[in-house]
N, C-alpha and C positions, 0 to 999 in steps of 0.2 A: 541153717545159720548163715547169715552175710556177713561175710567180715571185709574189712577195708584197711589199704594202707596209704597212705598220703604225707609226703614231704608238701607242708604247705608255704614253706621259705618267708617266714614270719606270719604267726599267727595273728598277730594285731591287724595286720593289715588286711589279709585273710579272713578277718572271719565271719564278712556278710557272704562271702563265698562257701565260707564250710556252711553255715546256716543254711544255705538252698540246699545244700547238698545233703544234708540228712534229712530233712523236709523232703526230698524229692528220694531219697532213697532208702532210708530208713535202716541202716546196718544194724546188726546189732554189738558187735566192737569194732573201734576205728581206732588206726595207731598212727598217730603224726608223727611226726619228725622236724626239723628243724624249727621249731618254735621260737626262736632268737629272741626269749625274753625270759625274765625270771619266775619262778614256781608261782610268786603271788600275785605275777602282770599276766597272767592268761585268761582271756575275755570271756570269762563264764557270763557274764549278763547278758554277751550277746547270744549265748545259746539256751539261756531260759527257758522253758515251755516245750522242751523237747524231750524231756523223758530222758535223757542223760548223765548217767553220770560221769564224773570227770577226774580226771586222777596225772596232773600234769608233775615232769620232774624238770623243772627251768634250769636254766644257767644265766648268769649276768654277763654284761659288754655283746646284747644282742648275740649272743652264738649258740648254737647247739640247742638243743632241750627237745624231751618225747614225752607221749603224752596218750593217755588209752580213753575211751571214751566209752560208754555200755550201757545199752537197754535192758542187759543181760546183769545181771547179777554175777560181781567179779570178787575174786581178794587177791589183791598186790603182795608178790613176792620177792622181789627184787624192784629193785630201783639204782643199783647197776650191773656192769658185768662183771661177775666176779674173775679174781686171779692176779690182780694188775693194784694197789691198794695205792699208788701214786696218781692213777689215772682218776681224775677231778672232772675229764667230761660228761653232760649229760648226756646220754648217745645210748640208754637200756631200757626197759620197764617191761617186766617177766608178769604174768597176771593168772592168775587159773580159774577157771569158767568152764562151764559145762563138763566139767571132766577132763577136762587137757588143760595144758599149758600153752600159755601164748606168750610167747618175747615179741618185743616190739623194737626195733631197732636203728640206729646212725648209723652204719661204718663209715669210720674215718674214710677222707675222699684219698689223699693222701699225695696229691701233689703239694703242697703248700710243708714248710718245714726242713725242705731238703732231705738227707740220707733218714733222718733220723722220724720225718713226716712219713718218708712212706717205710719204716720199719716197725713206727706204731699201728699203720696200718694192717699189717704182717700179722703183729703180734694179737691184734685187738679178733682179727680171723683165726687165731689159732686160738686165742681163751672162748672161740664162739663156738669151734670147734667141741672144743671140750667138755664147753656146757651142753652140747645138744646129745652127743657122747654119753653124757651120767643121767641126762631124760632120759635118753632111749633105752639106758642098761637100767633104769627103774621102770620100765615099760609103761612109761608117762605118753599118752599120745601127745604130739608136739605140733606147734608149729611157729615161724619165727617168720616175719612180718618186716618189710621198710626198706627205707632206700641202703641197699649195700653197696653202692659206687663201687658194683665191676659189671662191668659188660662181662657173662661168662664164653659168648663165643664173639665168632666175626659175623654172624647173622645177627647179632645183639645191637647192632650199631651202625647208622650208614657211612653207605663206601666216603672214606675219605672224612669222617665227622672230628676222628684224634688221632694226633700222631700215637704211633708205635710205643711212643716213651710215657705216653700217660699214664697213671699210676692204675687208671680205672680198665685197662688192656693189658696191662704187661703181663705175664707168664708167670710171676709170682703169686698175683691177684687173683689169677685165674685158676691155680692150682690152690688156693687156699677156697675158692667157691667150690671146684670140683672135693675139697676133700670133705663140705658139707653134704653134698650128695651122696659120696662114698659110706659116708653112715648110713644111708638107706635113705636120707630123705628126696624127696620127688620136688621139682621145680614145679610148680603148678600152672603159670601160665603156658612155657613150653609143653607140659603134659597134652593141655589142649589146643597147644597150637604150634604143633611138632615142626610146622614147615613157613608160618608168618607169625610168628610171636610180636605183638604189637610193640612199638617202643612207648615209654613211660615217660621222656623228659627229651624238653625240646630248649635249646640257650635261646635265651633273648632276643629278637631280630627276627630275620628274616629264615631261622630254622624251621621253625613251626609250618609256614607257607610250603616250603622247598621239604618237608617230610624228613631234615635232616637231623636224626634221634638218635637215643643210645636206650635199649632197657637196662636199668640199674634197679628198680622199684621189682622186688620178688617176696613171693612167698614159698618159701621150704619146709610141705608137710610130712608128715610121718608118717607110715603104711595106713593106720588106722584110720587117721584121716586124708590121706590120701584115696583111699577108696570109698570116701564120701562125697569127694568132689566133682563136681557136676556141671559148675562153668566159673568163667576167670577173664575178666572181661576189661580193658582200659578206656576208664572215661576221657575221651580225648575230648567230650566240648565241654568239658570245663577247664580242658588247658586252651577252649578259645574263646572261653567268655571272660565280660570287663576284667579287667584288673587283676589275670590269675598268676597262680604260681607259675613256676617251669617245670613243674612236675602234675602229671594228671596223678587223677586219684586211683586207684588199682582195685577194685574187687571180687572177691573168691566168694561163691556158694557151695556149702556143705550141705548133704542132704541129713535130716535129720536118725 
């Protein structure tokens, strides 16, 4: 099984970009992220003829929205993240395929908002927390997908890319990713790439050139499928072809 994760930072504009991209690699579930359009503006026409199905959850005023994709035969279980019944962002989409569960996920970035931006941040890690908690204690194989906006170490990020005070470094951030670990689940790309884990997201300009990145785009699997995993790999030339996001596409092969 291929699975993929991709912040494709507006899919409208994106989506002769994703088009190659499954044409050329053929996943069998892909989880987007930022989709900055609403549930019925998501350009299914342009992905026609590809064997996909499609299962978007929008937001309107262009922000937010995830969105699972499948060769594979899925059923949608969520469509957010429980715990929070105020929270209106689209930022979830829980799906079950093959016999596991797949979250597919936003996290808030969480500078933007002030004390209270990066406290939903906090919060949004610790209901993620939770829910991967009541998978693992139903011994659901797991795994949870997408851009989580934390660098989890200082090898995650080059020297000098954020200050200290960034929401996506600080020590709160960081111990809300470590406490996903701590449930047992395995970081997959550092798994296999214990000592150059590639970075995932490159700003605008002239970062991409100068190699100056942050990994933020992870997959967190669960023993089961964690010991299925077999490689984990970041498409960086699609974060250099025309017109791409700032995020490459990320992904994980499971062995059957």
């Amino acid at each position: 099984m291929k699975l993929c994760t991709f912040n494709v930072n507006s899919v409208r504009k994106r989506a002769p970009n994703l088009r190659r991209l499954l044409e050329r690699e053929q996943p069998d579930l892909v989880f987007l992220q930022e989709l900055k359009c609403r549930t019925e503006e998501f350009p299914a026409e342009a992905l026609e003829g590809l064997g996909y199905r499609i299962h978007a959850v929008g937001q309107g005023a262009g922000r937010n929205g995830v969105a699972v994709l499948g060769r594979i035969p899925f059923e949608v279980v969520h469509e957010a993240l429980p715990g929070e019944d105020a929270d209106d962002h689209a930022r979830y989409v829980e799906v079950e395929a093959a016999g596991a569960r797949f979250g597919g996920l936003y996290l808030p970035n969480g500078n933007s908002g002030g004390a209270e931006g990066f406290a939903y941040k906090l919060r949004w890690l610790d209901r993620l927390r939770l829910l991967a908690a009541d998978r693992l204690d139903a011994f659901l194989p797991l795994a949870l997908l997408g851009d989580f906006n934390v660098c989890p170490t200082e090898a995650d990020l080059a020297p000098g890319a954020l200050p200290p005070t960034d929401a996506l470094v600080r020590p709160e951030s960081r111990a809300g990713f470590r406490a996903l670990l701590n449930l047992g689940l395995t970081d997959a790309l550092r798994a296999l790439h214990p000592q150059d884990a590639p970075y995932t997201y490159w700003d605008y300009g002239p970062a991409f050139d100068a190699n100056r990145g942050l990994r933020i785009d992870h997959a967190l699997l669960s023993a089961e499928l964690a010991e299925r995993l077999v490689s984990a790999r970041v498409d960086v030339a699609a974060r250099a072809a025309e017109s791409p996001s700032d995020h490459a596409p990320v992904f994980f092969d499971l062995a059957d």
